[in-house]
DODOTOR-965901 format. One record per residue: x, y, z of N, C-alpha, C, CB in turn; residue number from 1. Coordinates in pm, whole numbers. Glycine has a CB too. Example, Ala and Ser with C-alpha at 12.3 -4.5 7.8 and 13.67 -1.06 7.14 Angstrom:
<miba <1319; -569; 780>; <1230; -450; 780>; <1320; -330; 780>; <1131; -447; 905>; 1>
<miba <1285; -225; 708>; <1367; -106; 714>; <1290; 3; 787>; <1408; -60; 572>; 2>
REM end
This chain:
<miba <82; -121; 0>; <0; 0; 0>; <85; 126; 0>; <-93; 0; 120>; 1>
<miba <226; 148; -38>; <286; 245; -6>; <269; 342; -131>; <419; 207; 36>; 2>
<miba <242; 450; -156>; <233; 538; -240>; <115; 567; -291>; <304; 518; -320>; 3>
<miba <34; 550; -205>; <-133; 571; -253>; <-158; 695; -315>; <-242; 570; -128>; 4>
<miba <-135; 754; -287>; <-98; 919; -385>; <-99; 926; -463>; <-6; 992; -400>; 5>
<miba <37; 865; -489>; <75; 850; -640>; <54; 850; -690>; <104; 812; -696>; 6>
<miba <-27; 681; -692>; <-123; 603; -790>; <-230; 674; -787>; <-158; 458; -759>; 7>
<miba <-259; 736; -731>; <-435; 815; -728>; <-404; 945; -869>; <-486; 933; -502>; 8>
<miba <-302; 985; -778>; <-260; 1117; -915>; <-242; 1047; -1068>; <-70; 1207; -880>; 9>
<miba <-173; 960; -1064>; <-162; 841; -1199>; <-269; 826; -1303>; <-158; 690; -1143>; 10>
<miba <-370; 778; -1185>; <-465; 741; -1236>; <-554; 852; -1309>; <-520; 675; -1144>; 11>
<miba <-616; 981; -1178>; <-631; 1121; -1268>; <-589; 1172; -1333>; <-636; 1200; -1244>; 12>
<miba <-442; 1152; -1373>; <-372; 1219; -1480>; <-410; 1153; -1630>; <-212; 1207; -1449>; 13>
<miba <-396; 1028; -1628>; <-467; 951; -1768>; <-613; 968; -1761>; <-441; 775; -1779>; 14>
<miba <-700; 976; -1668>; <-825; 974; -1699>; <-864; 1111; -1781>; <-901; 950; -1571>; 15>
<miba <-776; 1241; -1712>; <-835; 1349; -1718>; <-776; 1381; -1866>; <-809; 1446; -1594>; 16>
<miba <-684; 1319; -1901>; <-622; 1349; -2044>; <-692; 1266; -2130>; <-465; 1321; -2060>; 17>
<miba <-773; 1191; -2110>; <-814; 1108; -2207>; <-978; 1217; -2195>; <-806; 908; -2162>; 18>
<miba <-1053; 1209; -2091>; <-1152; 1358; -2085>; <-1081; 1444; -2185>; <-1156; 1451; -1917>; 19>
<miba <-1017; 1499; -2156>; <-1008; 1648; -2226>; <-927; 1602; -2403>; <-874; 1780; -2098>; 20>
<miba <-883; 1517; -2412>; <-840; 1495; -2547>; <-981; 1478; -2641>; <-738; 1358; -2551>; 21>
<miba <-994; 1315; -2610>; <-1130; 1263; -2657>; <-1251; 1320; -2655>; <-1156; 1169; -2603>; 22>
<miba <-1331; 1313; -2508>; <-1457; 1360; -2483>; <-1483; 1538; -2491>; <-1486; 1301; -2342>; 23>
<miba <-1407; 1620; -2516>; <-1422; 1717; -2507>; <-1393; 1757; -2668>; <-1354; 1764; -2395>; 24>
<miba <-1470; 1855; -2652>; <-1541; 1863; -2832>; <-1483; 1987; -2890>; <-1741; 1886; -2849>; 25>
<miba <-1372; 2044; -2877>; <-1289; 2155; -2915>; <-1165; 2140; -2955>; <-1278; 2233; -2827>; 26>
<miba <-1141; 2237; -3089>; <-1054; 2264; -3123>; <-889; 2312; -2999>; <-1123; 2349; -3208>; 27>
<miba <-954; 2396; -2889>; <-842; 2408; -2809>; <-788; 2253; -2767>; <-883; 2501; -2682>; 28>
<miba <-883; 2201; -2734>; <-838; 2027; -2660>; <-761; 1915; -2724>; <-967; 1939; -2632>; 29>
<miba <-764; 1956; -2864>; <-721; 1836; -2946>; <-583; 1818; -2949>; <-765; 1843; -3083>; 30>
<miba <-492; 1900; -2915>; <-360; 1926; -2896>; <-313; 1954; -2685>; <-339; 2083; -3014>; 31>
<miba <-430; 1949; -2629>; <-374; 1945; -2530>; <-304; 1826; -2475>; <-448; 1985; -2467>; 32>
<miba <-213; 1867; -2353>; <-111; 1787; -2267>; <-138; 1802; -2126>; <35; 1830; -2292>; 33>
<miba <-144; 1713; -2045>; <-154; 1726; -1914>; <-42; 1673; -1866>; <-264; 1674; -1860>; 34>
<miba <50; 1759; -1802>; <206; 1738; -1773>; <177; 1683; -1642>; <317; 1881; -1774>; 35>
<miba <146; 1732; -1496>; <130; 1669; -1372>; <45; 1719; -1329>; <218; 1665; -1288>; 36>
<miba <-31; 1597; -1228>; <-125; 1647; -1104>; <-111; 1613; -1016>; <-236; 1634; -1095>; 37>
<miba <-131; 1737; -928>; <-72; 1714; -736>; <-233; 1728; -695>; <70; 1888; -632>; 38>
<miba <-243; 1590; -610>; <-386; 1615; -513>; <-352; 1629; -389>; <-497; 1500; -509>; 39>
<miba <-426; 1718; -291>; <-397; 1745; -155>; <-429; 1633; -103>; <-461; 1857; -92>; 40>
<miba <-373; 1616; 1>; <-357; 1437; 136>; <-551; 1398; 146>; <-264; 1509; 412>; 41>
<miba <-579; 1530; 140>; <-712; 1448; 172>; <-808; 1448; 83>; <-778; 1488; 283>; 42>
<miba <-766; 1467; -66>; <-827; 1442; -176>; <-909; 1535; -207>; <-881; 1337; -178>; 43>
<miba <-885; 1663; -173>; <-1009; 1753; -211>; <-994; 1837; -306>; <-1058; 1831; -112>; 44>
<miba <-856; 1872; -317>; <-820; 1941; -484>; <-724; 1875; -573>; <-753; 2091; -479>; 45>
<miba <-751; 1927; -633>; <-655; 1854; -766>; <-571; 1987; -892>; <-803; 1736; -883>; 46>
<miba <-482; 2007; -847>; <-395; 2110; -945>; <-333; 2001; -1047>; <-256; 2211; -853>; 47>
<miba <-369; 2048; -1191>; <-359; 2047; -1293>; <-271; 2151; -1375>; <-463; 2038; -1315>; 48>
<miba <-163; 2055; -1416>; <-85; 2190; -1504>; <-87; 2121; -1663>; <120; 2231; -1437>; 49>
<miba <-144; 2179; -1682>; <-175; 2191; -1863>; <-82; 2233; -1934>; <-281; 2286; -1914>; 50>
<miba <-101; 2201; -2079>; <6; 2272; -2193>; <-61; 2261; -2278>; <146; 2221; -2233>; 51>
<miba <-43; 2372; -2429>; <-60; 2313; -2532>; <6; 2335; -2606>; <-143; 2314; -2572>; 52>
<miba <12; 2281; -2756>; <115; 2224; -2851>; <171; 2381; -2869>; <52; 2127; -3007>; 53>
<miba <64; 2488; -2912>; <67; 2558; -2962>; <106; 2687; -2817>; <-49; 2541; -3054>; 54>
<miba <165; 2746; -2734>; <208; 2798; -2623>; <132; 2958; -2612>; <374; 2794; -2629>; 55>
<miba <117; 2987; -2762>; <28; 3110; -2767>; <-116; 3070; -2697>; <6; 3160; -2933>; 56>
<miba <-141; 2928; -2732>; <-328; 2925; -2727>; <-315; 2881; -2513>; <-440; 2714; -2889>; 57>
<miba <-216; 2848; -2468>; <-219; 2786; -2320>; <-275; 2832; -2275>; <-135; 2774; -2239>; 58>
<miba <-303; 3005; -2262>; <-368; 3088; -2173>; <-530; 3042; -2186>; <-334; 3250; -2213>; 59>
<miba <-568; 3042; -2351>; <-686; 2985; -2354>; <-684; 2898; -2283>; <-729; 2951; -2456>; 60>
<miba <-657; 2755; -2379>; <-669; 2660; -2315>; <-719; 2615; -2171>; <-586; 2640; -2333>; 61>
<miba <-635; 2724; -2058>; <-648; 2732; -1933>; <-798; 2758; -1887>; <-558; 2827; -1891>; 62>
<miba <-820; 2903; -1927>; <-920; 2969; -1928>; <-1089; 2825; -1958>; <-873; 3101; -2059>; 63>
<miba <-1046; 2747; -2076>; <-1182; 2709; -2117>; <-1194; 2584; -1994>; <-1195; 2654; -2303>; 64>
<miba <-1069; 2545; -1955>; <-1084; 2436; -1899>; <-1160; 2473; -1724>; <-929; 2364; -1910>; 65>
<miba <-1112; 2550; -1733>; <-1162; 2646; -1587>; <-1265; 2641; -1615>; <-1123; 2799; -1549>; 66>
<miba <-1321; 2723; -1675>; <-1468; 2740; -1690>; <-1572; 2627; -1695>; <-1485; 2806; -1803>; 67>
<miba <-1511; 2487; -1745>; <-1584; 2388; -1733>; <-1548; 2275; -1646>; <-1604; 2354; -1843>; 68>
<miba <-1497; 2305; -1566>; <-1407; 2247; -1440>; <-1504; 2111; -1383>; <-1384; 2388; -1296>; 69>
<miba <-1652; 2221; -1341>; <-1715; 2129; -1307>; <-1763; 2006; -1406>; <-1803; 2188; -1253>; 70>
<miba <-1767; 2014; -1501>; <-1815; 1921; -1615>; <-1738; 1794; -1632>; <-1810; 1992; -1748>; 71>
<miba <-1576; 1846; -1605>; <-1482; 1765; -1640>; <-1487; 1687; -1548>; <-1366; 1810; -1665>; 72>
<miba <-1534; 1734; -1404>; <-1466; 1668; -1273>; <-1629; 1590; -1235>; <-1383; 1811; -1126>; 73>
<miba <-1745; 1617; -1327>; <-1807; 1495; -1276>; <-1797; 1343; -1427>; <-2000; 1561; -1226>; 74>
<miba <-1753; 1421; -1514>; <-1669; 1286; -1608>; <-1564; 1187; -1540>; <-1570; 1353; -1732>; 75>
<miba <-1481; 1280; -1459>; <-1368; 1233; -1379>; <-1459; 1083; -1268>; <-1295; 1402; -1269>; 76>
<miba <-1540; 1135; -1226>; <-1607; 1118; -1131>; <-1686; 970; -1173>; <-1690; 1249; -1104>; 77>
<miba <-1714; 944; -1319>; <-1812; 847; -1362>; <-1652; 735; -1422>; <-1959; 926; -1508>; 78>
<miba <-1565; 793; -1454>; <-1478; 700; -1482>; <-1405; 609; -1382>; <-1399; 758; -1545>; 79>
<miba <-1348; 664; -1259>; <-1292; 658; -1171>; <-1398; 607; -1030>; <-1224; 783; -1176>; 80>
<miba <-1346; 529; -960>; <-1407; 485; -808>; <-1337; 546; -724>; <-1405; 335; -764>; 81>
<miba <-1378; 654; -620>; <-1280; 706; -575>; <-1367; 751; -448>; <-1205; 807; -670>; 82>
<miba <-1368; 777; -310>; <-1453; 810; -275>; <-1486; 993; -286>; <-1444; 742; -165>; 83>
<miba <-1339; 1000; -303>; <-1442; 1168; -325>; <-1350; 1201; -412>; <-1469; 1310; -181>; 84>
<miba <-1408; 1205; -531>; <-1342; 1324; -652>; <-1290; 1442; -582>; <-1465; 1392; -767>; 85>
<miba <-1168; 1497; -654>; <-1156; 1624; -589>; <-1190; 1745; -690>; <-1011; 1637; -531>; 86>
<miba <-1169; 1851; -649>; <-1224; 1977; -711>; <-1095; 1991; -813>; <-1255; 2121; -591>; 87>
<miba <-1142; 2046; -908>; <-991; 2072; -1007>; <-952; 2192; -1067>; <-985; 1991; -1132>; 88>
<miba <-849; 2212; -1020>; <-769; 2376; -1049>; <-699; 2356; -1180>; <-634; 2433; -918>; 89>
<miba <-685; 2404; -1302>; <-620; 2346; -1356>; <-515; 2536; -1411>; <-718; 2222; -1464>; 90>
<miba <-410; 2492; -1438>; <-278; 2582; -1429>; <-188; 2527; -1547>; <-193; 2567; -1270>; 91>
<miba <-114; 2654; -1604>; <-61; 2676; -1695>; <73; 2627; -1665>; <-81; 2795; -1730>; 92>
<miba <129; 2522; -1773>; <281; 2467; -1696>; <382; 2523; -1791>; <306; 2277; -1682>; 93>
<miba <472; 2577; -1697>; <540; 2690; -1798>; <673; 2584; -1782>; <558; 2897; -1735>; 94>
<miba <662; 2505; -1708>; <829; 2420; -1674>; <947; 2413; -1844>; <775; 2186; -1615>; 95>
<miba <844; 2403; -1952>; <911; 2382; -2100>; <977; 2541; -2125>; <772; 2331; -2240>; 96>
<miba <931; 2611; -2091>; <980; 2786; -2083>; <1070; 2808; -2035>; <911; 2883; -2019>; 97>
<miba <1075; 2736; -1855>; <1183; 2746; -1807>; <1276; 2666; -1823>; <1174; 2758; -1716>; 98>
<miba <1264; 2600; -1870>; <1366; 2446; -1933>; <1426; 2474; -2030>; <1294; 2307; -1987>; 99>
<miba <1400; 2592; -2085>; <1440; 2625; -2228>; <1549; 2757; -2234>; <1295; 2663; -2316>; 100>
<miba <1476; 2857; -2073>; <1572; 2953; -2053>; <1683; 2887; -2010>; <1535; 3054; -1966>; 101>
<miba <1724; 2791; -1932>; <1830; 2717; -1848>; <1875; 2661; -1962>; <1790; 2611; -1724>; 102>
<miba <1849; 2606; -2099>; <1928; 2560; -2204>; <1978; 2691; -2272>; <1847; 2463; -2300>; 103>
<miba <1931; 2781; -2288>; <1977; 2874; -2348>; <2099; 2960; -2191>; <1822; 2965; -2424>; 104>
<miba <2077; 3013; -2111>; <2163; 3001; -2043>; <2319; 2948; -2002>; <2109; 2982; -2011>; 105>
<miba <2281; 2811; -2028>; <2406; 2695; -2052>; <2476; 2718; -2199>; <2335; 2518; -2051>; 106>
<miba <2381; 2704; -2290>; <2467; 2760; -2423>; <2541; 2904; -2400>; <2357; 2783; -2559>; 107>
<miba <2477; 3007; -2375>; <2584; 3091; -2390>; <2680; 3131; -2259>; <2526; 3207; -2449>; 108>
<miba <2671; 3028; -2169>; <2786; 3007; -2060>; <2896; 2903; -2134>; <2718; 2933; -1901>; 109>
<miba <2861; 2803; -2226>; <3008; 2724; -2293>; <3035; 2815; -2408>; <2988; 2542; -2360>; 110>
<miba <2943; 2905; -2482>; <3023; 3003; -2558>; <3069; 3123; -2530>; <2974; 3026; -2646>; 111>
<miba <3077; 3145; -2442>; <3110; 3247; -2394>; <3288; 3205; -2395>; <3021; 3276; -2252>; 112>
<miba <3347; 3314; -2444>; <3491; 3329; -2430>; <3533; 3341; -2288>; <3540; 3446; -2504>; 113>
<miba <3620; 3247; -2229>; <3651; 3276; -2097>; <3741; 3400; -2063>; <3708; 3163; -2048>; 114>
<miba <3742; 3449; -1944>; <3783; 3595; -1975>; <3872; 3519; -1834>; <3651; 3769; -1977>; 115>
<miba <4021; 3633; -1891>; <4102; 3635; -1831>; <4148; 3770; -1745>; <4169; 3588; -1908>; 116>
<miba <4252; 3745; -1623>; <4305; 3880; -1561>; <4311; 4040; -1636>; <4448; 3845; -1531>; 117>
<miba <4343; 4004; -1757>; <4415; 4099; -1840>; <4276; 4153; -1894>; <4535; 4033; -1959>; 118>
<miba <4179; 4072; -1912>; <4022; 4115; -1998>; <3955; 4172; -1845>; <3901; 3935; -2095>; 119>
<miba <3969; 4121; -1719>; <3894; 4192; -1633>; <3961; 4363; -1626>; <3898; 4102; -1486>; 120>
<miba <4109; 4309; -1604>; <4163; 4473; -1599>; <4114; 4599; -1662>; <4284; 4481; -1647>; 121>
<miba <4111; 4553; -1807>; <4077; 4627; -1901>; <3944; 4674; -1894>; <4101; 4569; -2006>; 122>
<miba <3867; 4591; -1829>; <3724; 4633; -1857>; <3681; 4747; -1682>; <3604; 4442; -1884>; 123>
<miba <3749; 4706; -1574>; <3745; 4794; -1506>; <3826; 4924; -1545>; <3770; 4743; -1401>; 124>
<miba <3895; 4925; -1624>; <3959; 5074; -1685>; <3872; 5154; -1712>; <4038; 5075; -1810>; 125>
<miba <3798; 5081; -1852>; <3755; 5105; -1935>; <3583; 5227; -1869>; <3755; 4951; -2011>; 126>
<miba <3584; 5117; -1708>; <3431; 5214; -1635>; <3488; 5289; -1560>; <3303; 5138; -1534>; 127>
<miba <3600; 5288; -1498>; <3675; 5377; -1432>; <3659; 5533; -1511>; <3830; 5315; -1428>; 128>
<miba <3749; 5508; -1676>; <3707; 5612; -1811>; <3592; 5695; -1780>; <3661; 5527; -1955>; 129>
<miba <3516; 5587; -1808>; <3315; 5625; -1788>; <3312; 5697; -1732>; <3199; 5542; -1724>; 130>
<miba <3332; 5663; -1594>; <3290; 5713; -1456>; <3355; 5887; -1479>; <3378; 5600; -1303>; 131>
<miba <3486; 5915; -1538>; <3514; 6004; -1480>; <3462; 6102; -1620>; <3664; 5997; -1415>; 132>
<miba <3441; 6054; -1693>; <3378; 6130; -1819>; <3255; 6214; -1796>; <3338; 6029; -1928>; 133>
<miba <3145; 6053; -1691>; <2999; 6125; -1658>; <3020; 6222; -1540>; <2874; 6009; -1612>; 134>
<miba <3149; 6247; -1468>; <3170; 6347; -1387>; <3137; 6473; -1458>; <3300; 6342; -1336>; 135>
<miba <3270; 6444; -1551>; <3297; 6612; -1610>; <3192; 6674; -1686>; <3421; 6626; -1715>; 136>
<miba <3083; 6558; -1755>; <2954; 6594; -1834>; <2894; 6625; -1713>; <2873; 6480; -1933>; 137>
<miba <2863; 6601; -1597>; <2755; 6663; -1509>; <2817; 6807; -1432>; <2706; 6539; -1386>; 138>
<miba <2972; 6829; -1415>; <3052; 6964; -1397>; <3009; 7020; -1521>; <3224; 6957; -1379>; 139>
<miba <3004; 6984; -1605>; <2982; 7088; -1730>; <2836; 7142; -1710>; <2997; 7009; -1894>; 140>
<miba <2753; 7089; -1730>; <2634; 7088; -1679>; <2569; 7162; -1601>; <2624; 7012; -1639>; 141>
<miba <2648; 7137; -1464>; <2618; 7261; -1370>; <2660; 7373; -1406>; <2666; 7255; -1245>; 142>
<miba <2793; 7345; -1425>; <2816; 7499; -1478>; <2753; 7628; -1583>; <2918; 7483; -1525>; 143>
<miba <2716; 7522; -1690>; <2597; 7570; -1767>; <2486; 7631; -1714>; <2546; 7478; -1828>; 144>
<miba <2396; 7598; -1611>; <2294; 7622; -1512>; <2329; 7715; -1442>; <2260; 7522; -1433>; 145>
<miba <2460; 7730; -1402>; <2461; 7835; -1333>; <2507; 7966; -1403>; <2532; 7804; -1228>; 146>
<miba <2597; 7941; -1500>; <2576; 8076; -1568>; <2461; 8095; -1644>; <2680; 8106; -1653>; 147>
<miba <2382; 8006; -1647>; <2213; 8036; -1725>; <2172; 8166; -1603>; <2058; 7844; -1713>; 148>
<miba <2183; 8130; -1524>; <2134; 8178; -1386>; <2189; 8313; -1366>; <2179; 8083; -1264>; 149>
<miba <2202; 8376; -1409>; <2236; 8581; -1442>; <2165; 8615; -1263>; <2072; 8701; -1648>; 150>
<miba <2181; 8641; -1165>; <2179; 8745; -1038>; <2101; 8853; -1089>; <2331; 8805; -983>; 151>
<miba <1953; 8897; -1080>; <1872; 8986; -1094>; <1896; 9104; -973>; <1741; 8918; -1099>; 152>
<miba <1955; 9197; -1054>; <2048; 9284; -925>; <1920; 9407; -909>; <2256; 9371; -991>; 153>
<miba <1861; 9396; -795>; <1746; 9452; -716>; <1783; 9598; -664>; <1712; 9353; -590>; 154>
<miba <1719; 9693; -680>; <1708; 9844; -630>; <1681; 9802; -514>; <1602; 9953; -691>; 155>
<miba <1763; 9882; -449>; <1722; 9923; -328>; <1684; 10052; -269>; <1796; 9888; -268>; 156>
<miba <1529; 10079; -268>; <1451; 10207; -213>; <1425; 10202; -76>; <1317; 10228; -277>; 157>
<miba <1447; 10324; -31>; <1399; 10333; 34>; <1238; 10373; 117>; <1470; 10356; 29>; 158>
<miba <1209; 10321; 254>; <1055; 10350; 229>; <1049; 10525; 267>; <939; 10239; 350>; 159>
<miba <929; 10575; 208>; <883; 10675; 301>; <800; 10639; 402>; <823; 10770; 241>; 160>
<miba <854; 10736; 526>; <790; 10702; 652>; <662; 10806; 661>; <902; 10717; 784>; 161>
<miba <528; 10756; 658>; <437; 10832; 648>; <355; 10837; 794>; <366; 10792; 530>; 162>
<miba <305; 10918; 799>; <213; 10940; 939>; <180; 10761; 996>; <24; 11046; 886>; 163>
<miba <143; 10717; 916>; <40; 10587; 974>; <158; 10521; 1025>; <-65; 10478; 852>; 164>
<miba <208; 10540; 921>; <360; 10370; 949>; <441; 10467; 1054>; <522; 10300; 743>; 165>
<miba <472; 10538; 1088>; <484; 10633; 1219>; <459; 10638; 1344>; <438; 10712; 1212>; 166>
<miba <323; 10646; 1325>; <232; 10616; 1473>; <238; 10466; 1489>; <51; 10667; 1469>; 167>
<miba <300; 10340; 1400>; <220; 10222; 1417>; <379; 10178; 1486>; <131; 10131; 1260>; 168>
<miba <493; 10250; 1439>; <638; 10242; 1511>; <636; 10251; 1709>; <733; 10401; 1437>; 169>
<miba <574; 10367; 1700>; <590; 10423; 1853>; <493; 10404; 1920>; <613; 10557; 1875>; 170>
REM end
C-alpha cells in the first residue's frame, strides 16, 4: 500500500487526459497535454498543469478548462471509483519555458569566451574612463545652469515714513 498518492494522481492524470483529449469537443483540446497532477492528502483538490502544442493558445486553453471544471470533474467522477473526486484547479505549466531559458543560459555560458586577468583589468579601466567622463559631463552641466542663472540685481529704495507707518512704530 505504499504510495497511494501517487497512484491516485496516476490514475487522474490519464483519466483526465483522455476527458479532455477525446470527450471534449474543441478545437483548443485536441492538442492538449496534461504534464502533472498534485492532489492534496485528503483528496479535495486537484492542481492540474496543462500545456498546449501551440504555447500562444495555453492561456486559452487554461481559461476554457476552468470554466468547465465542473463538467470535467463529474466525467472524472463516472470513470474513476474514488470516494471523493476532488475539485480541479487546472494551471498553466510553464516548466518547457523554463527548461528552455536554463538551455539557453548553458549555451551561452560554454560560448562564452573565458575571460582572463588581463580582460577583467581592461574592462574595469575602461568604467573607471566612464565614470570620470559622466563626472565632467555633469561639472559641465552645472556649470551651464549656473551661468544660465544671471543674479537679478534689485534696487534698493527706500521707504517713506508716512504718518500711519509712524504712529504704528511708537
Amino acid at each position: 500500500m505504499a504510495d497511494k498518492k501517487g497512484r491516485v494522481q496516476e490514475i487522474i492524470q490519464r483519466n483526465l487526459s483522455e476527458i479532455i483529449i477525446y470527450d471534449m469537443k474543441n478545437d483548443l483540446t485536441k492538442y492538449a497535454s496534461i504534464n502533472e497532477v498534485h492532489v492534496t492528502s485528503d483528496y479535495s483538490y486537484c492542481k492540474v498543469y496543462v500545456s498546449h502544442i501551440n504555447p500562444e493558445k495555453s492561456d486559452d486553453l487554461v481559461n476554457y478548462l476552468n470554466n468547465r471544471a465542473g463538467k470535467i470533474r463529474t466525467m472524472l467522477a463516472n470513470k474513476i471509483s474514488i470516494y471523493k473526486t476532488p475539485a480541479l484547479i487546472f494551471v498553466k505549466d510553464t516548466l518547457f519555458e523554463k527548461g528552455q531559458a536554463m538551455d539557453d543560459l548553458i549555451d551561452h555560458a560554454l560560448n562564452q569566451k573565458p575571460m582572463t586577468l588581463k580582460d577583467l583589468d581592461k574592462i574595469e579601466k575602461d568604467n573607471a574612463k566612464k565614470e570620470r567622463k559622466d563626472i565632467s559631463m555633469k561639472k559641465k552641466v552645472v556649470k551651464k545652469k549656473v551661468a544660465a542663472k544671471k543674479p537679478v540685481a534689485k534696487k534698493a529704495t527706500a521707504k517713506k515714513a508716512t504718518k500711519k507707518t509712524a504712529t504704528k512704530k511708537a
